[in-house]
C-alpha positions in Angstrom: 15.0 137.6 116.7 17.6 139.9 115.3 17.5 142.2 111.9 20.0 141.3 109.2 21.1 143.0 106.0 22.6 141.5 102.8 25.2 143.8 100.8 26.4 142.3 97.4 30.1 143.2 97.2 31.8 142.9 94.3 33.3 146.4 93.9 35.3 148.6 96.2 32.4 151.3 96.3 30.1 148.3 97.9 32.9 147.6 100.3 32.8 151.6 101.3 29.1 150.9 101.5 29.0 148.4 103.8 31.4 150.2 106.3 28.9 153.5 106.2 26.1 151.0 106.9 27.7 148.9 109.6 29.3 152.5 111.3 25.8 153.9 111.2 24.2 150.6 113.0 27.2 150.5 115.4 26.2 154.2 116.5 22.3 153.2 116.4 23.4 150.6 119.1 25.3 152.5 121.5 29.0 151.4 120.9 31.6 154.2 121.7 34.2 155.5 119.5 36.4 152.8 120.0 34.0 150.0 119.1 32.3 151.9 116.2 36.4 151.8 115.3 36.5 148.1 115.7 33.4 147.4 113.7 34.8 149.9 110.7 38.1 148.3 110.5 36.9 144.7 110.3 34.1 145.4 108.0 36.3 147.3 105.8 39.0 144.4 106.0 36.3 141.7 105.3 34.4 143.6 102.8 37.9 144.3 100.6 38.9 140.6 101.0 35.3 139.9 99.2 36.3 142.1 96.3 39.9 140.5 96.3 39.5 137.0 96.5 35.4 135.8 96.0 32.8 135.2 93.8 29.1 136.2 94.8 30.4 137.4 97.5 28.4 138.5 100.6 28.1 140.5 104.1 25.3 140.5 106.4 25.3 142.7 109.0 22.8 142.1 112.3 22.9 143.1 115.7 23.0 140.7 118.8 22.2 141.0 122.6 23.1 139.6 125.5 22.3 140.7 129.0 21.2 144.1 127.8 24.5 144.4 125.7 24.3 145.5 122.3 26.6 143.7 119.5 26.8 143.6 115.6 27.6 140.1 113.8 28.9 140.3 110.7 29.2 137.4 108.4 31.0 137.5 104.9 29.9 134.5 102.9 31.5 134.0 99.5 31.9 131.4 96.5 35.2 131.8 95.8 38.4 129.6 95.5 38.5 128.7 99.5 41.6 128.2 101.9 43.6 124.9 101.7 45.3 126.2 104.8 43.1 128.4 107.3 45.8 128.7 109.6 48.4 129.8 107.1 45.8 132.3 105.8 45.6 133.9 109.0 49.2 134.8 109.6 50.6 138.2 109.5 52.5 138.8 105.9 50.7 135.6 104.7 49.0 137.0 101.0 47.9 135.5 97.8 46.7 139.3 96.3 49.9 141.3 96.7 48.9 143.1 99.8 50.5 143.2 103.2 48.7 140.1 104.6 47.5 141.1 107.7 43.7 141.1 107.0 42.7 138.1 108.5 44.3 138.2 111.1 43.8 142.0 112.0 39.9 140.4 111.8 40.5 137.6 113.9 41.9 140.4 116.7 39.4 142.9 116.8 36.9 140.6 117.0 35.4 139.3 120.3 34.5 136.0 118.7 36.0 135.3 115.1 34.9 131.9 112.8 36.1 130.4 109.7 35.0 127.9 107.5 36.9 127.8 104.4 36.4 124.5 101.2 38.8 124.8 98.2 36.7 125.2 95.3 33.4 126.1 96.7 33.9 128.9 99.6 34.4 130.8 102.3 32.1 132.1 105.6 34.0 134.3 107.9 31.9 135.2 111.5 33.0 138.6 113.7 30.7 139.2 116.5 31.9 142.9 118.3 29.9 143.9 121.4 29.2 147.6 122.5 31.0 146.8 125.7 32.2 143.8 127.6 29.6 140.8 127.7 28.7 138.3 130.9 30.7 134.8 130.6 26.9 133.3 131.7 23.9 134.5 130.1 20.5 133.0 130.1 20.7 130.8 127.3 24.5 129.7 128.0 24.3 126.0 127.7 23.0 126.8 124.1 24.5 128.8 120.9 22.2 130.4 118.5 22.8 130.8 115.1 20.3 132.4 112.2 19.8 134.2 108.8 16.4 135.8 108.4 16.4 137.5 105.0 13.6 139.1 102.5 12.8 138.1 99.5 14.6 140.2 97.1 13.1 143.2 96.0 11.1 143.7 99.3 12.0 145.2 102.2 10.3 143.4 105.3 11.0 139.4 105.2 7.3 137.4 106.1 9.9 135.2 108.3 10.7 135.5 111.5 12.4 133.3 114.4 12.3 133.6 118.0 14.1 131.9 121.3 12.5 131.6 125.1 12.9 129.9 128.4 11.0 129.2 131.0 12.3 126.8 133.9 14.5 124.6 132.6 12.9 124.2 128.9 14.9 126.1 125.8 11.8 127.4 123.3 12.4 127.7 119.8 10.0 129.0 117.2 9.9 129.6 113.2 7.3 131.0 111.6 6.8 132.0 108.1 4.2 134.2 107.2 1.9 133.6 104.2 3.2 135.2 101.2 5.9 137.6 101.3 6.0 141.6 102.7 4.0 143.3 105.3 1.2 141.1 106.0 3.0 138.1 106.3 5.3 139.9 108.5 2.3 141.0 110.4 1.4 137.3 110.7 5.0 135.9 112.1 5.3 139.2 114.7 1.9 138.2 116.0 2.9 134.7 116.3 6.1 135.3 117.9 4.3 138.2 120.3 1.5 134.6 121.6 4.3 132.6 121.4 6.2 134.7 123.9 3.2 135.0 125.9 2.4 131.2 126.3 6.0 129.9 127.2 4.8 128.1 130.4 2.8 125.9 127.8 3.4 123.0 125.9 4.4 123.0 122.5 1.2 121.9 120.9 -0.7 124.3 123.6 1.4 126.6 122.3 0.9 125.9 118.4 -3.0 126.2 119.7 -2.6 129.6 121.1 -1.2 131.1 117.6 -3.5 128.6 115.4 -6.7 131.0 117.1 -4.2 134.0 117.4 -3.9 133.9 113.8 -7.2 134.1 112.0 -7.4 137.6 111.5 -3.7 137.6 109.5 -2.8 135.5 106.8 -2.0 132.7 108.5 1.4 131.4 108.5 3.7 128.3 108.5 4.9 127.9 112.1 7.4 125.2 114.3 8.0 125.3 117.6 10.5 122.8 119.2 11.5 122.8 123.1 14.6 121.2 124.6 15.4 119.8 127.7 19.1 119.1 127.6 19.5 117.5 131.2 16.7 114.8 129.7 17.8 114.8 126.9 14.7 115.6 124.9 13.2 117.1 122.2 9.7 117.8 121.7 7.9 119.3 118.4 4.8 120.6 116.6 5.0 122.1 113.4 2.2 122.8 110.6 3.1 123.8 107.3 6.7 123.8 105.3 9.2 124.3 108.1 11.6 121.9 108.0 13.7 120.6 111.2 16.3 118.0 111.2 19.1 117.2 114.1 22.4 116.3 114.4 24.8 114.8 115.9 27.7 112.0 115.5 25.8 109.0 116.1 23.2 110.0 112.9 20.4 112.8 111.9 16.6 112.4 111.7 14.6 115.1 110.1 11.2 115.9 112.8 7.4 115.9 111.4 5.3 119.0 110.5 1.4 118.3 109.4 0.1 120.3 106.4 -1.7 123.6 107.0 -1.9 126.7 107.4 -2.3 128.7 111.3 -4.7 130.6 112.0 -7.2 128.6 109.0 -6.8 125.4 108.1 -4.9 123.3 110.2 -5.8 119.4 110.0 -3.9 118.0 113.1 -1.4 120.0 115.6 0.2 116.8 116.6 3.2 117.1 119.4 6.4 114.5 118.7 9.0 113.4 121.2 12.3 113.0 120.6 15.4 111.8 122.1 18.3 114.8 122.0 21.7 113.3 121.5 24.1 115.1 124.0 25.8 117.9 122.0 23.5 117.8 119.5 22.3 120.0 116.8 19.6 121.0 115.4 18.5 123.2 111.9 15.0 124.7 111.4 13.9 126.3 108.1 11.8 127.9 105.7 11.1 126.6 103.0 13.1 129.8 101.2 15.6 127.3 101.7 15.9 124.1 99.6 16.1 120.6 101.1 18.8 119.0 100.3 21.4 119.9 102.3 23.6 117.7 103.9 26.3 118.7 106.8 28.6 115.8 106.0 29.2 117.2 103.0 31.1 120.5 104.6 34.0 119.1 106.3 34.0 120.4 109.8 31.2 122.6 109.6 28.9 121.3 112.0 31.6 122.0 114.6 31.5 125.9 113.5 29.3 128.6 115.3 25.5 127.7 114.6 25.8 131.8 112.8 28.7 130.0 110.4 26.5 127.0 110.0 23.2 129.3 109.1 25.4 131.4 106.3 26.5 128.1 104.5 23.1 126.9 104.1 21.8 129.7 103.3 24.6 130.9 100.7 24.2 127.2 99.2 21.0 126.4 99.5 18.7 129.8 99.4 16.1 129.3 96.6 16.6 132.8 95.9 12.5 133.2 95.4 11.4 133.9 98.6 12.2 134.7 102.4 14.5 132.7 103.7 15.3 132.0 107.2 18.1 129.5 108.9 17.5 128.9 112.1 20.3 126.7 114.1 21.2 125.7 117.3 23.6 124.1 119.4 24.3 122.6 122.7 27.1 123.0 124.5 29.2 120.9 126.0 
């Protein structure tokens, strides 16, 4: 899984904030002067559009890897009036604010992968992923995209969530796990459920879910999923115990998958492991229950056809319960 950090903005001293913080993670990383550059100007740009045009607006900065590479993600999520016309928005001299205009598109540039989802009237997510250096066209996991928001409750500084992705043949591994509680020891719990987890990959989900359920008894116990695709069968399979939710996607229709009540690592009734059918190109959401229920991607015009990282933000920005960690985990196959 990957850090992430969530900076109000509201005021142009937040926006100055945010560019010292993302600078100072770019530099943690490894990127050069030239990148660092990169991720200054479009956090600057994104975080001065926030105080322009939103309402509760947000950036999260994380970092991302692939094939050893180091990158940042930034996602600005906001509440504001929206774009009727993304495209419009993004050209040069294009402004609404009395400014030059060339924000967006100065964005879109710098960034090695840039995403937009914009609703008149209820908000905005923006999505710039810049990479330390140059990243492989194939990777590991390139029949998939990842997307997810892992967050702490507010006021503490460790989040009791955590997420994590795996492979092992030709099987895609997926886990969520959410600590009992909040802070350190429920952190403690999800790391050492991620760390079996990791170690049992060759397993089946519910020998898996076994592995963390004894793993677990010294901790807290947590709230844990684990879901494994198999695209070229076209199958998904999943065990969960306690209040993670997972649902998937796809054009044909959506069907939310079955956790039993519990708690791993001490009372856990029934680990019980569901099949599936995958619909090609589908999608699929796992959550904590930081996040509320009723959410519905029909309802976001085009949004399921965004980067699982845009998809993640809108939920969470919509849907967070604002009470405890939250984490968004979603995922894509590609076609």
């Amino acid at each position: 899984m990957r850090e992430t950090v969530v900076l109000p903005i509201s005021e142009s001293s937040q926006a100055g904030e945010a560019r010292r913080l993302a600078m100072a993670l770019a530099s943690r990383l490894g990127f050069n002067d030239t990148q660092r550059g990169k991720v200054g100007i479009v956090v600057t740009e994104i975080a001065n559009n926030l105080v322009r045009h939103a309402r509760e607006g947000q950036l999260l900065l994380g970092s991302l890897a692939k094939d050893d590479i180091a990158g940042i993600e930034i996602l600005a999520l906001d509440k504001g009036p929206g774009m009727v016309d993304i495209g419009e928005c993004l050209r040069d001299g294009y402004s609404t604010a009395g400014t030059a205009g060339k924000g967006l598109g100065a964005i879109s540039r710098l960034s090695a992968f840039f995403d937009i989802h914009s609703v008149p009237n209820v908000g905005t997510a923006l999505l710039s992923q810049i990479w330390a250096s140059q990243t492989p066209s194939s990777t590991p996991y390139s029949n998939i995209e990842i997307g997810a928001v892992c967050l702490p409750k507010t006021g503490e500084e460790v989040s009791g969530d955590r997420w994590a992705i795996d492979r092992y043949a030709d099987r895609t591994l997926l886990l969520v796990s959410d600590g009992l509680g909040h802070g350190p020891m429920a952190a403690q719990a999800s790391l050492e459920a991620i760390k079996i987890f990791r170690e049992n990959v060759r397993k089946s989900p519910a020998e898996i879910m076994e592995a963390v359920h004894g793993g677990l008894r010294s901790t807290r116990g947590a709230a844990v999923a684990i879901a494994q695709l198999k695209f070229e069968q076209q199958i998904i399979r999943f065990v969960g115990v306690g209040n993670i939710s997972a649902s998937v996607m796809s054009e044909s229709g959506s069907y939310s998958m079955v956790s039993h009540n519990g708690t791993v690592g001490h009372e856990v009734r029934k680990i019980q492991e569901f099949v599936y059918q995958w619909p090609k190109g589908g999608l699929l959401v796992m959550h904590s229950d930081g996040l509320g229920t009723q959410w519905r991607l029909d309802r976001y015009p085009g949004l399921a056809a965004k980067h699982p990282s845009t998809i993640a933000g809108v939920l969470y920005r919509d849907f967070n319960r604002g009470r405890d960690d939250v984490t968004v985990l979603v995922a894509k196959e590609k076609c």
